[in-house]
N, C-alpha and C positions, 0 to 999 in steps of 0.2 A: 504494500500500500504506500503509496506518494505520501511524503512529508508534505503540510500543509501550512505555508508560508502568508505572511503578508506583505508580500511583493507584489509591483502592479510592470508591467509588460507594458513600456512600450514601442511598438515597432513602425514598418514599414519602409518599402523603397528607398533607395538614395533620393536624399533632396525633397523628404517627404516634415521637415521640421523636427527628427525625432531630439536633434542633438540644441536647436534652440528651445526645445519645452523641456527638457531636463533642463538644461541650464537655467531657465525662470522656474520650474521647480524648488529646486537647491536656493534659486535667491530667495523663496519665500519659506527656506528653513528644514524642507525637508531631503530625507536619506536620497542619496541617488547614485546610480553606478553609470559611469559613461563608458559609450563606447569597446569594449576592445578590437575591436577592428581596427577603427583608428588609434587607439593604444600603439599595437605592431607595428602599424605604419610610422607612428610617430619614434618608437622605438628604433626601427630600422632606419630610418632615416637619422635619427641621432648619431647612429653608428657608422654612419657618412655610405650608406645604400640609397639606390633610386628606389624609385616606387616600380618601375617596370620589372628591377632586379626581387623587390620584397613580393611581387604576386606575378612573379611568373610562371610559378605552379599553383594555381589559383585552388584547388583541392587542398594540397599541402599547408595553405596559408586559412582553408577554413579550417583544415585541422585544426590548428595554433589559437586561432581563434576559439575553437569549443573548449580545449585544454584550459583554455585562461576562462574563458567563463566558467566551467567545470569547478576552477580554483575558486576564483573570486567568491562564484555562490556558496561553498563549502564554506566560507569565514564571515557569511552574512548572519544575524539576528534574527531566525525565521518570525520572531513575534514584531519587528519593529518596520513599521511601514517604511517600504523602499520602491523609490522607482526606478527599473531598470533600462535603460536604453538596448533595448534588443534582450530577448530571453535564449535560453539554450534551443529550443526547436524552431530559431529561427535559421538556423545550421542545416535543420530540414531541405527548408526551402531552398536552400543554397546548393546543397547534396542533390537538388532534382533539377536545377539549373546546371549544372555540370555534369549528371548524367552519371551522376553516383549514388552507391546505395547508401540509402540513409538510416538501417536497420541499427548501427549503435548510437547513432544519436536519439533514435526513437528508445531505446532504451536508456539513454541518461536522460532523458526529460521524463521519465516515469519515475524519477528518486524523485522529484517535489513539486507540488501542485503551485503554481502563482493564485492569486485571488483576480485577475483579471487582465486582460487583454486588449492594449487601446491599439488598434490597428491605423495610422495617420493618411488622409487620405493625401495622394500625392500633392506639392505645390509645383510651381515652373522650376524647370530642370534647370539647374548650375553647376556648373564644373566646380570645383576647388582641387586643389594640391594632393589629395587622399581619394577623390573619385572619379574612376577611371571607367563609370556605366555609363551606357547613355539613354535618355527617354525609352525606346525599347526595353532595356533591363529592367527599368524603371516600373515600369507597367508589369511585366510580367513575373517581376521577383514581390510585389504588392500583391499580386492575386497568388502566388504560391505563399508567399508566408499566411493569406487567410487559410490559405488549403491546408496548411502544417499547422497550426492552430485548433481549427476545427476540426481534424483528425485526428487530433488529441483529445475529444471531446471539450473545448473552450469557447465559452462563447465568446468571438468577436466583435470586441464593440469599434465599430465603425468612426473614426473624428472626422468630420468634414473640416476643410480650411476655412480657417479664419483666423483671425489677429493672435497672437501665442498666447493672449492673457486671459482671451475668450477660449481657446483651448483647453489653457489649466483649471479657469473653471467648469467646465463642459467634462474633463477629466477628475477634478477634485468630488466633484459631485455625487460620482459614483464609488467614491474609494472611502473606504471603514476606516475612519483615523480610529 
């Protein structure tokens, strides 16, 4: 049986805001986990690597990525409300963009249940320094992380765009402080 956390999930596409609503999260005081994706990147790139060189085995590099959320969640507070910037099955969705089996991530996302799932609905696509998708991806990596979700029996709560502080409330609203 799934350990049963209060953590809240949220995800969605490159350039879908998830990494500016944590960050207005966290300013209004609460737990938040950013990123490890961009972690790596940011990591390798410290270590004077391009970004072509850190995901040029794009599997390998979701590996690293599940490995480090794997970690991080093991040293979380299951009782202390957290928002996560991406959960472990969203590694799913990524493993079926690449055409890989996703059969042990579906088994580490059965160690612990989140209390809910904000899935971002995409905004206008921008490049930055760490993403390398493009509108394509974009779209189709958004309806598989619902499909990795939902699969998981979760219901997906849908955020439509809007200003990020109408989001955190539109989000706050539904979470069990």
């Amino acid at each position: 049986m799934a350990a049963k956390t209060n953590w809240y999930v949220i995800t969605g596409g490159p350039s879908s805001g998830k990494t500016t609503l944590i960050n207005h999260l966290a300013s209004l005081g609460y737990s938040v986990v950013n990123e490890t994706a961009r972690a790596l990147i940011d990591q390798g790139i410290s270590n004077g690597k391009t970004l072509a060189e850190i995901r040029k085995d794009e599997f390998a590099f979701q590996k690293q990525v599940l490995k480090m959320k794997i970690d991080i969640e093991s040293k979380l507070d299951k009782k202390q409300t957290t928002f996560l910037d991406r959960g472990i099955p969203d590694t799913i969705a990524y493993c079926n963009i690449y055409d890989q089996n996703p059969l042990s991530v579906v088994k580490a996302s059965s160690k612990k249940r989140y209390q809910a799932v904000f899935l971002l609905e995409p905004v206008k696509f921008e490049t930055d320094y760490a993403r390398i998708e493009g509108l394509d991806f974009q779209l189709k990596i958004h309806d598989l992380l619902k499909k990795a979700y939902s699969d998981l029996s979760y219901q997906v709560i849908e955020v439509p765009v809007m200003p990020v502080e109408e989001r955190a409330r539109f989000v706050l609203r539904q979470v069990r402080v």
